[in-house]
C-alpha positions in Angstrom: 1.8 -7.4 14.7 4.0 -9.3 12.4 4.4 -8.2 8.8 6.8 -9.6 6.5 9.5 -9.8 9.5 8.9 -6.1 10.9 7.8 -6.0 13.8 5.4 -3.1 14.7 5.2 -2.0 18.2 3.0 0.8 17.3 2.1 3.2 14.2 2.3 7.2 13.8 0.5 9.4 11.6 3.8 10.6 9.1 2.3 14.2 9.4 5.5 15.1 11.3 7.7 12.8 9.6 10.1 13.6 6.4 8.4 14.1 3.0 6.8 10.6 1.5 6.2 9.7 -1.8 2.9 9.8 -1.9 2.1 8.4 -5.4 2.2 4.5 -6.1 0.9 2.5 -8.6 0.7 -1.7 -7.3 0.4 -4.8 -9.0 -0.7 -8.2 -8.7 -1.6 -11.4 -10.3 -4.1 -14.3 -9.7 -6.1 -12.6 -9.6 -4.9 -10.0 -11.8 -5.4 -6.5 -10.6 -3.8 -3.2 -9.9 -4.1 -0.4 -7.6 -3.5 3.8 -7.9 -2.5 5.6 -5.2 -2.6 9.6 -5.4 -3.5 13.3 -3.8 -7.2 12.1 -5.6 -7.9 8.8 -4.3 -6.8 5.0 -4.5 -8.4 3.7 -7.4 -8.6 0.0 -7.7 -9.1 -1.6 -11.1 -9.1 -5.5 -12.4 -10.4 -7.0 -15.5 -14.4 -6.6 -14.0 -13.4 -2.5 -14.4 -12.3 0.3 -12.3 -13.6 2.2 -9.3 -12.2 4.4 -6.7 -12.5 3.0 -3.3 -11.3 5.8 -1.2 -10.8 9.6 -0.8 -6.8 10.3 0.0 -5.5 9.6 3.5 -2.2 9.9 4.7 -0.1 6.6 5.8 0.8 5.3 9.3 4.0 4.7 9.7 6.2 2.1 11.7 7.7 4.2 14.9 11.6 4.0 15.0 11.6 3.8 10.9 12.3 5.9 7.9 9.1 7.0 6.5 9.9 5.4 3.2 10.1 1.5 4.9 6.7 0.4 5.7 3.3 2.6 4.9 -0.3 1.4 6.6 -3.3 3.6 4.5 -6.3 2.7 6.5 -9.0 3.0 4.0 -12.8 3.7 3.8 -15.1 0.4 3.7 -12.1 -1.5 6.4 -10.0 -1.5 3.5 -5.9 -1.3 4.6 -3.7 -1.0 2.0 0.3 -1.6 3.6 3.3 -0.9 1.1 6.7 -1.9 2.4 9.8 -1.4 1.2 11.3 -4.9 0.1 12.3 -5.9 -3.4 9.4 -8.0 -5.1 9.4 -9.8 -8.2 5.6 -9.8 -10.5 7.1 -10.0 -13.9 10.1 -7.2 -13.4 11.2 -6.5 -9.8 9.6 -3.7 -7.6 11.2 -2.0 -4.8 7.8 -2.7 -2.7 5.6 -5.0 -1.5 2.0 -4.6 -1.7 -1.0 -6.1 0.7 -4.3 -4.7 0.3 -7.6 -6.4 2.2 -10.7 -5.4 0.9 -13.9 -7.4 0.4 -12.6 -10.1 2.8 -10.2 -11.3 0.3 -6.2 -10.4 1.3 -4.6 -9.6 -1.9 -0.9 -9.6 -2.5 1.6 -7.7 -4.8 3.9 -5.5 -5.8 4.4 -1.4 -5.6 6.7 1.2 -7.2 6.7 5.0 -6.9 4.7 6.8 -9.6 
């Protein structure tokens, strides 16, 4: 699988891994929308209103990578939400990039701890 230019040979649950951030909040545009990450849930919201689309789950990770360079959350409803580290510009910049496919739409955009 090819994302971004990383490669991933394979994923790892992080449960063994260093310490992650485990609160985001993401951003995008066209269509506008944004996305929380937290201990509670991943609550997605865009100018139709709010609503929380998962319980919590704790990220894959690349194998051979810091914790911190590229998250998978593989979400209720085959939602996946991947946050990798890489500056991104949506307004200001962002130390991450966001993709999040839900609905059959693939939606792009940015991420920064919370």
């Amino acid at each position: 699988m090819l994302i971004s230019g990383l490669m991933i040979i394979g994923l790892s649950s992080s449960a063994n891994s260093q310490p992650l951030i485990e609160k985001f909040r993401v951003v995008g545009t066209e269509p506008f929308w944004t996305l929380k990450v937290s201990q509670q849930g991943f609550t997605y919201s865009n100018p139709a209103g709010q609503r929380k689309i998962s319980t919590y789950v704790r990220p894959l990770t690349a194998q051979n990578r810091s914790a911190d360079s590229l998250r998978v959350y593989r979400l209720q409803r085959n939602t996946t939400l991947i946050i990798q580290r890489a500056t991104c510009i949506e307004g200001d910049p962002y130390p991450y990039t966001a993709t999040l496919i839900m609905d059959q739409q693939v939606l792009t955009g940015c991420a920064q701890s919370d």
